[in-house]
C-alpha positions in Angstrom: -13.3 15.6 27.7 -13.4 18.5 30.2 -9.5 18.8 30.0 -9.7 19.6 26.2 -11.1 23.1 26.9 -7.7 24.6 26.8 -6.1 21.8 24.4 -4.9 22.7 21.0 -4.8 20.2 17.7 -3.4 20.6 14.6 -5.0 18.0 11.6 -3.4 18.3 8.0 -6.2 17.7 5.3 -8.4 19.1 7.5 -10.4 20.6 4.4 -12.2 17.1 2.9 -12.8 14.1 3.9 -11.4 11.8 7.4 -9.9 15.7 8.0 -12.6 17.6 8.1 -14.7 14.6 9.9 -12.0 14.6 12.8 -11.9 18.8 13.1 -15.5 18.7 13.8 -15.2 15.9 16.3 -12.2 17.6 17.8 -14.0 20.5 18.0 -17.0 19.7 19.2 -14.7 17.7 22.3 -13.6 21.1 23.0 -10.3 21.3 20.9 -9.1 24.3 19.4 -8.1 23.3 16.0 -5.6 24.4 13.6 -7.1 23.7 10.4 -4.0 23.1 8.1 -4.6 22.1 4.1 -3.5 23.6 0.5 -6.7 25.0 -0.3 -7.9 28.0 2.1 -11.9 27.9 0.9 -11.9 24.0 2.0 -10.5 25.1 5.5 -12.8 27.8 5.9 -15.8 25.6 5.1 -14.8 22.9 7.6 -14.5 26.1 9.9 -17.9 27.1 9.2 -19.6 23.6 9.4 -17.9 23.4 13.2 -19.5 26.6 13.8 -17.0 27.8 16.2 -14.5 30.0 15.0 -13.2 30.8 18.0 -11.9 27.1 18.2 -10.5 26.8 15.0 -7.7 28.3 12.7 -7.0 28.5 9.4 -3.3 27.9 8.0 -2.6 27.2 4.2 -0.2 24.2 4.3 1.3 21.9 2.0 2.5 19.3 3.2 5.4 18.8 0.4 6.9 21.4 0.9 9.0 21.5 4.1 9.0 25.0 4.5 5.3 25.6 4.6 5.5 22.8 7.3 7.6 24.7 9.4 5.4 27.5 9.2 3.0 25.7 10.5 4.1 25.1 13.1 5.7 28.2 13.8 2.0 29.9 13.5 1.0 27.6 15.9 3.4 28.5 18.0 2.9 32.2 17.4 -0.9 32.1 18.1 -1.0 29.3 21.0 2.3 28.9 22.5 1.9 24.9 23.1 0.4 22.1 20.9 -1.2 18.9 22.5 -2.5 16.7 19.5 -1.4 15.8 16.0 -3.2 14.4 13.4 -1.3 13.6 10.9 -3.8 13.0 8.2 -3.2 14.4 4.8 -2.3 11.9 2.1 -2.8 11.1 -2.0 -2.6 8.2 -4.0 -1.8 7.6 -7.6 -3.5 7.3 -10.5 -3.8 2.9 -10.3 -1.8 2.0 -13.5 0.0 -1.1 -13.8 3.2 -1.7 -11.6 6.0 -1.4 -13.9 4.2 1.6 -15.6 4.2 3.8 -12.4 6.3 6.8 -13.4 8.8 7.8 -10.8 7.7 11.5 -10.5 4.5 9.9 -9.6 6.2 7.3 -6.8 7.8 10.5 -5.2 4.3 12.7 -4.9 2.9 10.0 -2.9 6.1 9.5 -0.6 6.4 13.3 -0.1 2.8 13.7 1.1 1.8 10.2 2.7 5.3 9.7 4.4 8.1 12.5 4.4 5.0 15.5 5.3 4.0 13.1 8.5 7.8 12.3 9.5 8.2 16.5 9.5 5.6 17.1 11.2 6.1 14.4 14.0 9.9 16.1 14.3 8.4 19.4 14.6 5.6 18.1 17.1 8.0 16.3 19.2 10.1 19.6 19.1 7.2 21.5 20.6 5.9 18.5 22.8 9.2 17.7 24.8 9.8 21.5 26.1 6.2 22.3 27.0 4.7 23.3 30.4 2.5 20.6 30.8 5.1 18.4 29.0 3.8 16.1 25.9 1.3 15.6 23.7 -0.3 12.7 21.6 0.1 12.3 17.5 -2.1 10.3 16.0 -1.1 8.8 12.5 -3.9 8.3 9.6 -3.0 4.8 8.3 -5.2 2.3 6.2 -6.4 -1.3 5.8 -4.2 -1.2 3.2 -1.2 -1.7 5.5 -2.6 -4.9 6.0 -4.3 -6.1 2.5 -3.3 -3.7 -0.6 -5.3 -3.6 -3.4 -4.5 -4.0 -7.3 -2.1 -1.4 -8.4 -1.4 0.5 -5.3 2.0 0.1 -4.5 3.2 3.8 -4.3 -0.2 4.1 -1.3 0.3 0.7 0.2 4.2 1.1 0.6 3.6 4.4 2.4 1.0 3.3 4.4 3.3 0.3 5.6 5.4 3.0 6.7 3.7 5.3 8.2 2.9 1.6 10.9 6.8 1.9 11.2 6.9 5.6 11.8 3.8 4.9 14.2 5.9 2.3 16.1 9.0 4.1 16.3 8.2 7.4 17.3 6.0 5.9 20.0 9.2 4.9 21.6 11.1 7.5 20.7 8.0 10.0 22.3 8.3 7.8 25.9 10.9 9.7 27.8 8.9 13.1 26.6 5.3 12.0 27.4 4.9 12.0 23.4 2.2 9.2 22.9 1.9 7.9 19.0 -0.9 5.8 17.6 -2.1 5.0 14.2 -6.1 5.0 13.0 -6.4 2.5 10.1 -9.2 3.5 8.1 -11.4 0.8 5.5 -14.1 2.6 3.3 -14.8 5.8 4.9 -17.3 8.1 2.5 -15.3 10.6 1.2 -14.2 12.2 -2.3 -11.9 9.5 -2.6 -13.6 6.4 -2.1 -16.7 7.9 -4.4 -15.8 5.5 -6.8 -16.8 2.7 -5.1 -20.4 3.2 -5.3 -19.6 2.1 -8.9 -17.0 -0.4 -8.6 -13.9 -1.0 -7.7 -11.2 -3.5 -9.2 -11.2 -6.2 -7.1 -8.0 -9.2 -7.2 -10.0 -11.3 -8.9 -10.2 -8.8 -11.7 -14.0 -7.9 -11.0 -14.9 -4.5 -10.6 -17.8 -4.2 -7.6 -19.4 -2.0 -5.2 -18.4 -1.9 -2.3 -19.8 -0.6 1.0 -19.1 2.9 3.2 -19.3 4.1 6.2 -19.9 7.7 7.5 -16.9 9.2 7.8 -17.9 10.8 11.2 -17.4 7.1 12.5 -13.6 8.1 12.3 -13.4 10.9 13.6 -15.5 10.1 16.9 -12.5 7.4 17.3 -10.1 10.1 16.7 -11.3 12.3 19.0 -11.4 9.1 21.8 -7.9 8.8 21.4 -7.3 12.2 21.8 -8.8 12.2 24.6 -7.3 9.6 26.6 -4.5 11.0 29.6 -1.0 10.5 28.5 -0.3 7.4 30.5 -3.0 5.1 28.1 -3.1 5.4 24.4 -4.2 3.6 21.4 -1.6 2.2 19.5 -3.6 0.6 16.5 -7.3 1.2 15.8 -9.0 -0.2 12.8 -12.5 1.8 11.6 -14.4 0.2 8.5 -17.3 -0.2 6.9 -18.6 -3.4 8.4 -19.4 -5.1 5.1 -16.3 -4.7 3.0 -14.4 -6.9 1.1 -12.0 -7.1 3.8 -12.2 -10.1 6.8 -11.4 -13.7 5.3 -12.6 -13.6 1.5 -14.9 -10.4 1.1 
């Protein structure tokens, strides 16, 4: 962890949730991190909770729009002059409605942020990565169990999240002759805003609704920040972190 002194991240959604878990975690491994998100008081309070504001920066950042995205990177550039880690973590999902009653408008929101905002930002990463003295960097994508087993009415989140594995898998090889190392954190369950309504219930196949169990989202971000900080030459391709009693291994 000694090498991440002079190291620089940048994780998008780093205001709530698995983001602000892995800044702090970054952080505290000696990162500087660029905290990108949409809303600035959510940055600044992930900021404050690290406690070291000399390792962190705030950049307003939406992830739809590729402009802003560029700017991102272009501040990072600006301030830093070399980028080391991506987290590619910012993501939505829509409202869960019935399949053929998922509106198109709603479709696209989820592919813009969940798929084409991490494809951009791999591009500019690699961009940055490639032509850097030391050369390369790692990316690390945020995925989810739901790659692997969707639940009800989730198609717009689950069909993103099977492509961000294919994004993982293909800019891994792409990153090779650059140094550019690309591996994929599939979360189950972590305690955040938007698995709060599982303490409740949750629609299950079976057409129960029950609660299901969380985990501390800092259990994700301590794995982030291990695969950050493995050297270039090893990386993590696929890492699952859940909640040990979900509904997820053989039948719940």
């Amino acid at each position: 962890m000694a090498e991440a002194a002079n190291k620089i991240a940048v994780v998008t959604g780093a205001g709530t949730g698995v983001g602000r878990a892995a800044s702090l975690a970054l952080m505290n491994a000696g990162f500087t991190v660029v905290l990108a998100g949409r809303r600035m008081e959510m940055l600044q309070e992930t900021q404050k909770l690290g406690n070291k504001a000399d390792k962190s920066l705030c950049v307003s950042a939406d992830m739809t729009d590729p402009g802003s995205i560029a700017a991102l990177f272009a501040k990072v550039m600006d301030t830093y002059g070399r980028l080391d880690l991506l987290f590619n973590n910012a993501g939505m999902g829509a409202p869960p409605v019935n399949f053929e009653d998922l509106s198109l408008e709603q479709w696209q929101s989820v592919v813009n942020t969940n798929l084409t905002g991490p494809f951009l930002c791999t591009q500019h990463a690699f961009r940055i990565m490639k032509d850097q003295t030391p050369r390369g960097g790692r990316i690390i994508n945020n995925g989810s169990i739901s790659a692997h087993a969707p639940r009800p009415f989730s198609s717009a989140y689950t069909s993103t999240k099977h492509a961000i594995t294919g994004l993982t898998k293909a800019s891994n090889l792409d990153g090779r002759m650059y140094d550019i190392a690309v591996g994929q954190v599939d979360i189950g369950n972590a305690a955040t805003p938007m698995t709060d309504r599982m303490v409740a219930g949750v629609l299950q196949p079976d057409g129960r609704k029950i609660p299901e169990p969380r985990m501390d989202a800092k259990a994700v971000g301590d794995a982030v920040a291990y695969m950050a900080s493995l050297p270039l030459d090893a990386n993590v391709l696929f890492m699952t972190v859940m909640a040990t009693k979900m509904p997820f291994v053989g039948r719940g």
